[in-house]
PAKE-583741 format. One line per 3 residues: number of its first residue (from 0); their letters; for each residue x, y, z of N, C-alpha, C. Coordinates in nm, 2 decimals. Layout:
# PAKE-583741
NUM) A) X,Y,Z,X,Y,Z,X,Y,Z  ...
***
This chain:
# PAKE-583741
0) XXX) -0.82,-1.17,-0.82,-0.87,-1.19,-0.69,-0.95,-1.06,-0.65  -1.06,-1.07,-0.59,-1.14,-0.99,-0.55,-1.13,-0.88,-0.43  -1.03,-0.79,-0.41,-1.02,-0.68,-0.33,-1.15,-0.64,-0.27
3) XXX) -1.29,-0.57,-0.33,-1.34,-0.48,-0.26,-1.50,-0.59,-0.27  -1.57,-0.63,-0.24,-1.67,-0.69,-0.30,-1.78,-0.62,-0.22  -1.89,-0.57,-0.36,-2.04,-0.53,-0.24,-2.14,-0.61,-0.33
6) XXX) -2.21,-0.61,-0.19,-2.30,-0.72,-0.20,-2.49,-0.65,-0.18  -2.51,-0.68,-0.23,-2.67,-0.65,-0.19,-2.71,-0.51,-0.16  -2.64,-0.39,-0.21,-2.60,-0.32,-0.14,-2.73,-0.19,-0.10
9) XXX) -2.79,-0.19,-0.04,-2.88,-0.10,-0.01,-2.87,0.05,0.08  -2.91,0.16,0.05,-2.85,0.32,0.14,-3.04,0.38,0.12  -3.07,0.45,0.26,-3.12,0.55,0.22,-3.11,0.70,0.29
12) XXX) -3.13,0.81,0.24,-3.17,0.89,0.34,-3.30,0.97,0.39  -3.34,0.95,0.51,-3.50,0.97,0.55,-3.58,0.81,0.54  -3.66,0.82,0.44,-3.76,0.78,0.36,-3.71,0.72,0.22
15) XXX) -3.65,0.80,0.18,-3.59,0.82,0.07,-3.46,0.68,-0.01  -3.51,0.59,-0.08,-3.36,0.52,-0.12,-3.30,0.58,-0.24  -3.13,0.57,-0.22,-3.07,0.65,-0.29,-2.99,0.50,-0.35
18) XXX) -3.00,0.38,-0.29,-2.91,0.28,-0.37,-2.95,0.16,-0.34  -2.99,0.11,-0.48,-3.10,-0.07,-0.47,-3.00,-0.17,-0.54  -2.96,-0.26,-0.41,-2.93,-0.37,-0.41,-2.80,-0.37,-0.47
21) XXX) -2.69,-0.31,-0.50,-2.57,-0.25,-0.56,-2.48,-0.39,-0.53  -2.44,-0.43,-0.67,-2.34,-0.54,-0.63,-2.21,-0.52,-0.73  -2.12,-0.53,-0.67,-1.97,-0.47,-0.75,-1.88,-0.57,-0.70
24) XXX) -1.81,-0.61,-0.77,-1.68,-0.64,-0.74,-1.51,-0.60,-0.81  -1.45,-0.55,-0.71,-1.33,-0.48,-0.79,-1.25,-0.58,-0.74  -1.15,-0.60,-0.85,-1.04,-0.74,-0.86,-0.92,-0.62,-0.83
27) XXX) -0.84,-0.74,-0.72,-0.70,-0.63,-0.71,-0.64,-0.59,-0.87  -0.57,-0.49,-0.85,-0.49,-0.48,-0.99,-0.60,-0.37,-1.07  -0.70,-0.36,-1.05,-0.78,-0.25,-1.17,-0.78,-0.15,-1.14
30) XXX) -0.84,-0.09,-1.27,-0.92,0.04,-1.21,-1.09,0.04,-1.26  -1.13,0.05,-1.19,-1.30,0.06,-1.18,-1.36,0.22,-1.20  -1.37,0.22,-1.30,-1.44,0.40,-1.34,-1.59,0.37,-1.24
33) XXX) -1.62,0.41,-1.18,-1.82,0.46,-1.17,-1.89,0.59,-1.23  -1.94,0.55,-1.35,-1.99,0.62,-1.41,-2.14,0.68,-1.39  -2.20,0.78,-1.45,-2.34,0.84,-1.44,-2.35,0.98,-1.44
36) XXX) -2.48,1.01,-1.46,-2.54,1.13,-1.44,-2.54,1.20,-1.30  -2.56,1.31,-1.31,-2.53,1.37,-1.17,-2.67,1.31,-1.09  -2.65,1.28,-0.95,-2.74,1.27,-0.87,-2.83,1.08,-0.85
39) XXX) -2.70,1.07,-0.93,-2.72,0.86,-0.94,-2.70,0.82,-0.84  -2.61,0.90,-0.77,-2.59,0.79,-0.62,-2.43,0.74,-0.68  -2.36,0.80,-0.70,-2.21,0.72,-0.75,-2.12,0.82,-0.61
42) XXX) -2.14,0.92,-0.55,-2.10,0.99,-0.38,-2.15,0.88,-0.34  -2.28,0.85,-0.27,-2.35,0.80,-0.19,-2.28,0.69,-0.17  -2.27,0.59,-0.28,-2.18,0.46,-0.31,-2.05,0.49,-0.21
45) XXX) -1.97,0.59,-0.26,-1.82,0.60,-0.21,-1.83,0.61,-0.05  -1.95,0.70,-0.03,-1.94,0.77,0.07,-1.95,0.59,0.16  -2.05,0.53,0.13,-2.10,0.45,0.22,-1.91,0.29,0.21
48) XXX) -1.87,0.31,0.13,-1.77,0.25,0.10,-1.69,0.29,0.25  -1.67,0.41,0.21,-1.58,0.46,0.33,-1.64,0.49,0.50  -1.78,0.46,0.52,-1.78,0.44,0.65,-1.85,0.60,0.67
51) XXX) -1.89,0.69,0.57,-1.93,0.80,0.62,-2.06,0.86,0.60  -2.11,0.80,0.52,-2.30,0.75,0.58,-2.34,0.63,0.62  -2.40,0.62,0.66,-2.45,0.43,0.72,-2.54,0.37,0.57
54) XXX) -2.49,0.24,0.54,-2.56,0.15,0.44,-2.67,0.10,0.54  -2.80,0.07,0.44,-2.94,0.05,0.50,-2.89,-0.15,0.53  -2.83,-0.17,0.47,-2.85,-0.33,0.44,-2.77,-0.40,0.33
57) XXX) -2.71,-0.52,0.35,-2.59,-0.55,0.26,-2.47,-0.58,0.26  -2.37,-0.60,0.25,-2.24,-0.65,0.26,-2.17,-0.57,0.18  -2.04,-0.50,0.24,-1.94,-0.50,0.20,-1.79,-0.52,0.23
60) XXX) -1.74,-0.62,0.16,-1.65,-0.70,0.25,-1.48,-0.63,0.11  -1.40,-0.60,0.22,-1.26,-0.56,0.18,-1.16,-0.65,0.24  -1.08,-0.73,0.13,-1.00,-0.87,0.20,-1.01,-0.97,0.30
63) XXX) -1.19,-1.01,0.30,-1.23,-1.07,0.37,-1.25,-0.97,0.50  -1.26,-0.86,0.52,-1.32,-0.81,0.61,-1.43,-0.74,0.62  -1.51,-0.76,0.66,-1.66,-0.70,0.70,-1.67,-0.60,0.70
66) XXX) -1.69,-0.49,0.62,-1.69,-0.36,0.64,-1.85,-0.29,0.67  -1.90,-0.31,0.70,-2.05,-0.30,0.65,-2.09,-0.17,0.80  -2.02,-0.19,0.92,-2.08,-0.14,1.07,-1.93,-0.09,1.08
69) XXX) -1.83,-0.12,0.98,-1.70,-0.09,1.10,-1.66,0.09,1.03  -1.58,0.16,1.14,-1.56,0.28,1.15,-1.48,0.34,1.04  -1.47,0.45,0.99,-1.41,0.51,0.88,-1.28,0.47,0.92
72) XXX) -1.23,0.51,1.00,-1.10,0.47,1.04,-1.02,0.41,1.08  -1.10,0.26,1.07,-1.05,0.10,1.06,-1.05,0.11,0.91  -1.13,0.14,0.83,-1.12,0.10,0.65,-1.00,0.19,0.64
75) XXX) -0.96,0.31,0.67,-0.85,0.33,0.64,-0.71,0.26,0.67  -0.74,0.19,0.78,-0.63,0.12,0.85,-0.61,0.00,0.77  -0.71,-0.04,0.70,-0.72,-0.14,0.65,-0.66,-0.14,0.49
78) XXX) -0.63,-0.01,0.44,-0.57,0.03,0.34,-0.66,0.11,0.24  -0.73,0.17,0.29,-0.86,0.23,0.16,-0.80,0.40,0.22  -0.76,0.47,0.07,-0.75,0.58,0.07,-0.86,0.63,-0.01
81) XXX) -0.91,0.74,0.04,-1.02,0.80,0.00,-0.98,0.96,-0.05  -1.02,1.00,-0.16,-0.96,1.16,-0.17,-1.14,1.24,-0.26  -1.20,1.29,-0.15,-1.37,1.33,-0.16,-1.35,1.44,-0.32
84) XXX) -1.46,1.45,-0.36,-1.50,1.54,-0.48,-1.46,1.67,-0.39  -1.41,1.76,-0.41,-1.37,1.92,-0.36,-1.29,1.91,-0.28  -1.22,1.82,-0.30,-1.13,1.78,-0.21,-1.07,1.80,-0.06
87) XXX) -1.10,1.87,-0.04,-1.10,1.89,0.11,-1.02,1.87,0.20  -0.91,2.01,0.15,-0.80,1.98,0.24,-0.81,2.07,0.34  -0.74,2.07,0.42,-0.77,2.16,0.54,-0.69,2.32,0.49
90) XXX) -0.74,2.40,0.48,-0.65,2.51,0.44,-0.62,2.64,0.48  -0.63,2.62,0.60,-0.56,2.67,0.72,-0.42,2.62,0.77  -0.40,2.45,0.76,-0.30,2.37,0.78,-0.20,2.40,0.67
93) XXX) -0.09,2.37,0.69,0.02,2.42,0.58,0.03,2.25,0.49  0.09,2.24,0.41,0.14,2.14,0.30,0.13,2.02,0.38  0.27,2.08,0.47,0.27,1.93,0.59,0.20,1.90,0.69
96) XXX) 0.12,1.98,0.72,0.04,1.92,0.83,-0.05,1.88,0.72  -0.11,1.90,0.66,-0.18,1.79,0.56,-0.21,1.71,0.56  -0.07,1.64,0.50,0.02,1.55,0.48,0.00,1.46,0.59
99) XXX) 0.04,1.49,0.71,0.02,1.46,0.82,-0.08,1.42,0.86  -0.21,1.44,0.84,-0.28,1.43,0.90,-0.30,1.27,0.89  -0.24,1.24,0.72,-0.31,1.08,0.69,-0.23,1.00,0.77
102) XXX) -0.11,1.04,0.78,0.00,0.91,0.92,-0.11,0.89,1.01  -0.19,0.91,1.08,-0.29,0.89,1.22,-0.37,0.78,1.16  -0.35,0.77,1.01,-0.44,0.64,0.97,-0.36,0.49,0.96
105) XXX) -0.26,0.53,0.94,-0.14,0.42,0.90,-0.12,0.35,1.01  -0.13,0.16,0.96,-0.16,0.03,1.04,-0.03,0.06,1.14  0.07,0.08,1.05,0.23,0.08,1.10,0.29,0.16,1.19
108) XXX) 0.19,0.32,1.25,0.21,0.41,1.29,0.37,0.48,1.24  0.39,0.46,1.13,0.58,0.53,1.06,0.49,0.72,1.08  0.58,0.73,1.12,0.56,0.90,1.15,0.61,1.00,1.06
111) XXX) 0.67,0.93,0.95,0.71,1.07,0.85,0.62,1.04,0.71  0.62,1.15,0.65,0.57,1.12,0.51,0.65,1.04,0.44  0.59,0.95,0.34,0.65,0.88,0.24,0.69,0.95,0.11
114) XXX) 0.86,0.93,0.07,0.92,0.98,-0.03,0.79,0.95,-0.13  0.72,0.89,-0.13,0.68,0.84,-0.29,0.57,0.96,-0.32  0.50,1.02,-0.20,0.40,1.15,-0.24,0.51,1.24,-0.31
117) XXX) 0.65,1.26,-0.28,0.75,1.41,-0.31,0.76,1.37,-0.47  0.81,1.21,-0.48,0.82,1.14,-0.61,0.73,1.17,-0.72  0.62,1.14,-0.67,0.50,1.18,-0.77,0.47,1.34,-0.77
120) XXX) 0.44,1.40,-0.66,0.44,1.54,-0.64,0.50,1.63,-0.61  0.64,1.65,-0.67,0.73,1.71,-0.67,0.68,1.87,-0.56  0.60,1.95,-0.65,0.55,2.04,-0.62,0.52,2.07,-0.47
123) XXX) 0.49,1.95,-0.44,0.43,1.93,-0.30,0.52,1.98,-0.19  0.69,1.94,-0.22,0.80,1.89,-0.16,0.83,2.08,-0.12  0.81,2.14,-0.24,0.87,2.29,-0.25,0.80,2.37,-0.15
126) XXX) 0.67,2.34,-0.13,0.54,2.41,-0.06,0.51,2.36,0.09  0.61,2.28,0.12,0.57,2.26,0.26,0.50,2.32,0.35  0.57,2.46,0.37,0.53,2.49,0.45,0.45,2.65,0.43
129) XXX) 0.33,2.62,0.27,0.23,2.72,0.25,0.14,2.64,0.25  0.01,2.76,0.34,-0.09,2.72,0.40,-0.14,2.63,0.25  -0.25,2.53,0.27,-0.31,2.44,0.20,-0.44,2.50,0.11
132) XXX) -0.49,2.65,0.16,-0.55,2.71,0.09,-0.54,2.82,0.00  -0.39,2.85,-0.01,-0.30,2.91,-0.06,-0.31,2.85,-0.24  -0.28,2.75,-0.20,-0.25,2.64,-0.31,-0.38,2.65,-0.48
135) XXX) -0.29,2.62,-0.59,-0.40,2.64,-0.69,-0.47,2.52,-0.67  -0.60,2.52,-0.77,-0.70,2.40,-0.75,-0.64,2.26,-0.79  -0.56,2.29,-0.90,-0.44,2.17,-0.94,-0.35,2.11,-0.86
138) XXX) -0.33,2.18,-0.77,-0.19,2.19,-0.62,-0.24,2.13,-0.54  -0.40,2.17,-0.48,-0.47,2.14,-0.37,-0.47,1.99,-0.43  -0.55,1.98,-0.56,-0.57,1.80,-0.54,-0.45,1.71,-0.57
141) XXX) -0.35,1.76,-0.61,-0.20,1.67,-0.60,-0.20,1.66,-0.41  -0.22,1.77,-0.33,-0.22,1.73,-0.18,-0.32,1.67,-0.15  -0.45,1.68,-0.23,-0.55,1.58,-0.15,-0.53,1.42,-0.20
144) XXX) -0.47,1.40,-0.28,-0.43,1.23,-0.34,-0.30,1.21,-0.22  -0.20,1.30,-0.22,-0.10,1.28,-0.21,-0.13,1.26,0.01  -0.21,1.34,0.03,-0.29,1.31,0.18,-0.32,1.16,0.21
147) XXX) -0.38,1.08,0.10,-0.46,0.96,0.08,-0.32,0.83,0.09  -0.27,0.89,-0.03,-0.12,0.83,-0.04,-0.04,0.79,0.06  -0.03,0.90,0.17,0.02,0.89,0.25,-0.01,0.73,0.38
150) XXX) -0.12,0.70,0.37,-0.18,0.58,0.40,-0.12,0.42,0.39  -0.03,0.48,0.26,0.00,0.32,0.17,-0.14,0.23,0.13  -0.21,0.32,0.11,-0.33,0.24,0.05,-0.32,0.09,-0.06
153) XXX) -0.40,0.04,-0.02,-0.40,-0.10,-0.13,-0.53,-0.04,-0.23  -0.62,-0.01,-0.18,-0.73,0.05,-0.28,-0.72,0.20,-0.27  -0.73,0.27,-0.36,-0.72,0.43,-0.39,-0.88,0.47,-0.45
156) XXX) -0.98,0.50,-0.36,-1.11,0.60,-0.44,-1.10,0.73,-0.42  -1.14,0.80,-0.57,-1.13,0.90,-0.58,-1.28,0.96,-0.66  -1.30,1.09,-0.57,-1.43,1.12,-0.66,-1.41,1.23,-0.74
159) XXX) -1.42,1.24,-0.82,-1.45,1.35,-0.94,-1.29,1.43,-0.95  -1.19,1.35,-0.96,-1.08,1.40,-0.97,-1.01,1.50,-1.02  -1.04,1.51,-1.18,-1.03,1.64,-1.26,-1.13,1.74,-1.23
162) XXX) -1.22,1.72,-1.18,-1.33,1.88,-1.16,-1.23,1.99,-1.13  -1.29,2.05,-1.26,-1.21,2.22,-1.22,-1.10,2.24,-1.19  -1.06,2.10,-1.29,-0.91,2.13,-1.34,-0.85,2.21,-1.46
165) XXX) -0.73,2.24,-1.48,-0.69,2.27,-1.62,-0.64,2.15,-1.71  -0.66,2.12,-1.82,-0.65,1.99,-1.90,-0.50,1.96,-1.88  -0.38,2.04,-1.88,-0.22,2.00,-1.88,-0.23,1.93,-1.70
168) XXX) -0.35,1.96,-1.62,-0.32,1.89,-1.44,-0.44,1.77,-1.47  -0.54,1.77,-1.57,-0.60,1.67,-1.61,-0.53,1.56,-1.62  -0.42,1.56,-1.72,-0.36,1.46,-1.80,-0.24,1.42,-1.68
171) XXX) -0.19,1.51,-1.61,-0.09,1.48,-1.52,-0.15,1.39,-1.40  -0.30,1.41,-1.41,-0.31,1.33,-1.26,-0.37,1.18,-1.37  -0.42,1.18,-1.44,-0.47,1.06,-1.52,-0.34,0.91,-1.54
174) XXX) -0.20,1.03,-1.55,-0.08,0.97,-1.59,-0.05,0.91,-1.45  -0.05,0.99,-1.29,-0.02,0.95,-1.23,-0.12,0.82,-1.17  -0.22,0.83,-1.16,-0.38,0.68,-1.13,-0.25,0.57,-1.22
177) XXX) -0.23,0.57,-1.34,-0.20,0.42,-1.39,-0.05,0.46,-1.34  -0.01,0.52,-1.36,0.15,0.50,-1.26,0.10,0.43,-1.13  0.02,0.47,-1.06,0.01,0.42,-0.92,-0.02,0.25,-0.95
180) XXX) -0.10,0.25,-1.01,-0.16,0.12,-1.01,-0.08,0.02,-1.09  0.01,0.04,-1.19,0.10,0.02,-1.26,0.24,-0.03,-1.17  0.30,0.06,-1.11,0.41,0.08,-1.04,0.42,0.04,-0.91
183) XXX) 0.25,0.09,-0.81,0.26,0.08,-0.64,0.19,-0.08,-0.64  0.11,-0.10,-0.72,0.02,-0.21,-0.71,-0.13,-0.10,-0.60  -0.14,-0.01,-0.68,-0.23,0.05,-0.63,-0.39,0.03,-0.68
186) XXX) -0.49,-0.07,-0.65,-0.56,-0.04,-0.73,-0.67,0.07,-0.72  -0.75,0.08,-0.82,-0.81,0.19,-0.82,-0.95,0.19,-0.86  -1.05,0.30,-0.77,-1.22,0.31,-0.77,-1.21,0.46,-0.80
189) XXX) -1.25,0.56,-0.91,-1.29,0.66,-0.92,-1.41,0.68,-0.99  -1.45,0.77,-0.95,-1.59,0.84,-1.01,-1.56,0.98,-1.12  -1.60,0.95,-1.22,-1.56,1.07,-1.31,-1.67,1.07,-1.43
192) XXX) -1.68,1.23,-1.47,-1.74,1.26,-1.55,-1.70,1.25,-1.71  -1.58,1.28,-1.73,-1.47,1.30,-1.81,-1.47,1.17,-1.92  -1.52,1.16,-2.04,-1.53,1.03,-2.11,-1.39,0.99,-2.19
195) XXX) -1.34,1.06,-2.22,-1.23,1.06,-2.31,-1.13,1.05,-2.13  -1.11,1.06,-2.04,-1.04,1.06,-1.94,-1.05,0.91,-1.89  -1.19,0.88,-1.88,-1.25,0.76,-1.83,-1.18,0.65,-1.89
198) XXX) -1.20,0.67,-2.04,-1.17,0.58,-2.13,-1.00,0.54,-2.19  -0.91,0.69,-2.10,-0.77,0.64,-2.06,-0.77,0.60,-1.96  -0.80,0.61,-1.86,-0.77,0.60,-1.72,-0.77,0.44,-1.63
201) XXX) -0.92,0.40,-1.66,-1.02,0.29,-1.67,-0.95,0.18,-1.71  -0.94,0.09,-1.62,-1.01,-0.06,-1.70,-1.13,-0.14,-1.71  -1.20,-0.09,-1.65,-1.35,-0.14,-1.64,-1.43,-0.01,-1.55
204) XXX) -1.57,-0.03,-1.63,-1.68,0.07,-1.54,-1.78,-0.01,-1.55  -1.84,0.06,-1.45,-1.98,0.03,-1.42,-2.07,0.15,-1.43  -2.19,0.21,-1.44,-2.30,0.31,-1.47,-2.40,0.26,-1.35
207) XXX) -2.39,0.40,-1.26,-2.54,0.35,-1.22,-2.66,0.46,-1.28  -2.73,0.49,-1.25,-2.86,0.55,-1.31,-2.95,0.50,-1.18  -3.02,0.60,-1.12,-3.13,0.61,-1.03,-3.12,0.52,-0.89
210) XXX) -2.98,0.49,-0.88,-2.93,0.44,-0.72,-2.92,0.27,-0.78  -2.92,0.24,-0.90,-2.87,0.09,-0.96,-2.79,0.09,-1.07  -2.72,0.01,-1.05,-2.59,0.00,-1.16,-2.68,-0.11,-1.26
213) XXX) -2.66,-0.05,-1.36,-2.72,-0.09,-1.49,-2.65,-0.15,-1.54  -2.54,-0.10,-1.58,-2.47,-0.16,-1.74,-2.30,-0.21,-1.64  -2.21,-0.27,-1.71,-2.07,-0.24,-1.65,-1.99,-0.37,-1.73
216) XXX) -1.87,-0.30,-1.75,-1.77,-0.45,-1.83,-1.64,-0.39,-1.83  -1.52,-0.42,-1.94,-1.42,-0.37,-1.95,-1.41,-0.23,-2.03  -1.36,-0.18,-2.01,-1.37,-0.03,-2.07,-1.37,0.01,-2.22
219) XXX) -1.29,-0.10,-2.27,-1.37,-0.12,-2.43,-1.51,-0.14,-2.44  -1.56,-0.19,-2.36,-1.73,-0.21,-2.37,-1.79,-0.11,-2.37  -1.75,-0.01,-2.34,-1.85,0.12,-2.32,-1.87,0.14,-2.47
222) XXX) -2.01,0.15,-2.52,-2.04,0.22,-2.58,-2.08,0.30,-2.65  -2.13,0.38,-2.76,-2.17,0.48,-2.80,-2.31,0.50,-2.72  -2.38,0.36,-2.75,-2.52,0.36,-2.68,-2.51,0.36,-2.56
225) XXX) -2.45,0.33,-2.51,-2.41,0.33,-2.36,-2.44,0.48,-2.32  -2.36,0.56,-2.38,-2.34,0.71,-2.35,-2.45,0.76,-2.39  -2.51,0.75,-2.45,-2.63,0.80,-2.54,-2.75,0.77,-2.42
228) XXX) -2.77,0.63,-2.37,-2.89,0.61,-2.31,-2.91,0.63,-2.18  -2.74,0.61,-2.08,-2.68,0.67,-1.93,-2.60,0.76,-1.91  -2.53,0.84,-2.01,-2.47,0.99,-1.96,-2.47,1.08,-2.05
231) XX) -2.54,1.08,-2.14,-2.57,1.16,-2.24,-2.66,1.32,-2.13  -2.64,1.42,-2.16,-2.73,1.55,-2.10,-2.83,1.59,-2.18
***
């Protein structure tokens, strides 16, 4: 069944289009890699997913709901957790206020954090109460997932999740994506560079290249040519 569906999907900025006619559909239960070169428009995509640049024209509809005009903070309510490329946690705010901030998104209004961020992020649980900027770059993005999490998300996007990571918090957060999606019924949209990560992580991708998704199937499908002709440097 079809969780996230975009339709027609058009973005520009100025003058300028950054994304022609984009049509996706993610089925509950997956994980959807979006793949590409830098500067494809695979942010642009997320961004406009989540309500935080405006789509020029197009549909995007999340469990039959229209998302296309509605506010960042109905899609979260709606169950879309979002955790941005540099993650961006507040880091002045300590562990828990963090943490916190994502309850203000939750349909249910439950006012404490969910055991299942401490479960997965143990680390998290120790550091409460050090500031968020404190934190290694590994630390920070277990709180920026674990921020998202906090939501009870039904769909989880993530952009550039390993960036400027170390490979032993690589493989830990790769482990935890199919834990989530495996275990919570979480499914999953990330953007990554990482081929050998993609290609555990992933059940299906798509490539865009110059603001259009070109190629996309199950993740066995990806190619050598594939790589060679859309992410090759």
């Amino acid at each position: 069944m079809s969780l996230l569906a975009i339709k027609d999907l058009n973005q520009a900025y100025g003058g300028s289009r950054t994304l022609w006619d984009i049509n996706i559909e993610i089925q509950s239960g997956s994980r959807m890699c979006l793949m590409g070169r830098n500067g494809m428009g695979k942010t642009t995509l997320l961004k406009c997913i989540m309500g935080l640049i405006p789509a020029l024209s197009g549909k995007i509809m999340f469990q039959n709901n229209d998302l296309l005009r509605a506010p960042t903070e109905r899609r979260a309510r709606l169950g879309i957790g979002y955790v941005p490329q540099g993650r961006e946690i507040f880091p002045q705010l300590t562990v828990r206020e963090n943490l916190e901030v994502g309850l203000a998104g939750r349909r249910d209004k439950q006012p404490t954090i969910p055991e299942q961020v401490f479960d997965l992020f143990p680390v998290l649980k120790q550091m409460l109460g050090r500031r968020g900027g404190d934190l290694s770059g590994g630390q920070q993005q277990q709180l920026a997932i674990g921020r998202a999490l906090v939501l009870k998300p039904k769909l989880l996007i993530l952009d550039e999740p390993t960036e400027g990571l170390q490979p032993n918090i690589v493989q830990e957060i790769g482990d935890i994506i199919v834990q989530l999606n495996s275990e919570a019924d979480v499914t999953v949209m990330l953007v990554e560079q990482k081929l050998l990560f993609a290609r555990k992580v992933a059940s299906e991708f798509r490539i865009l290249e110059k603001g259009r998704c070109v190629v996309g199937g199950a993740i066995e499908e990806l190619s050598d040519d594939h790589v060679r002709e859309h992410l090759a440097v």
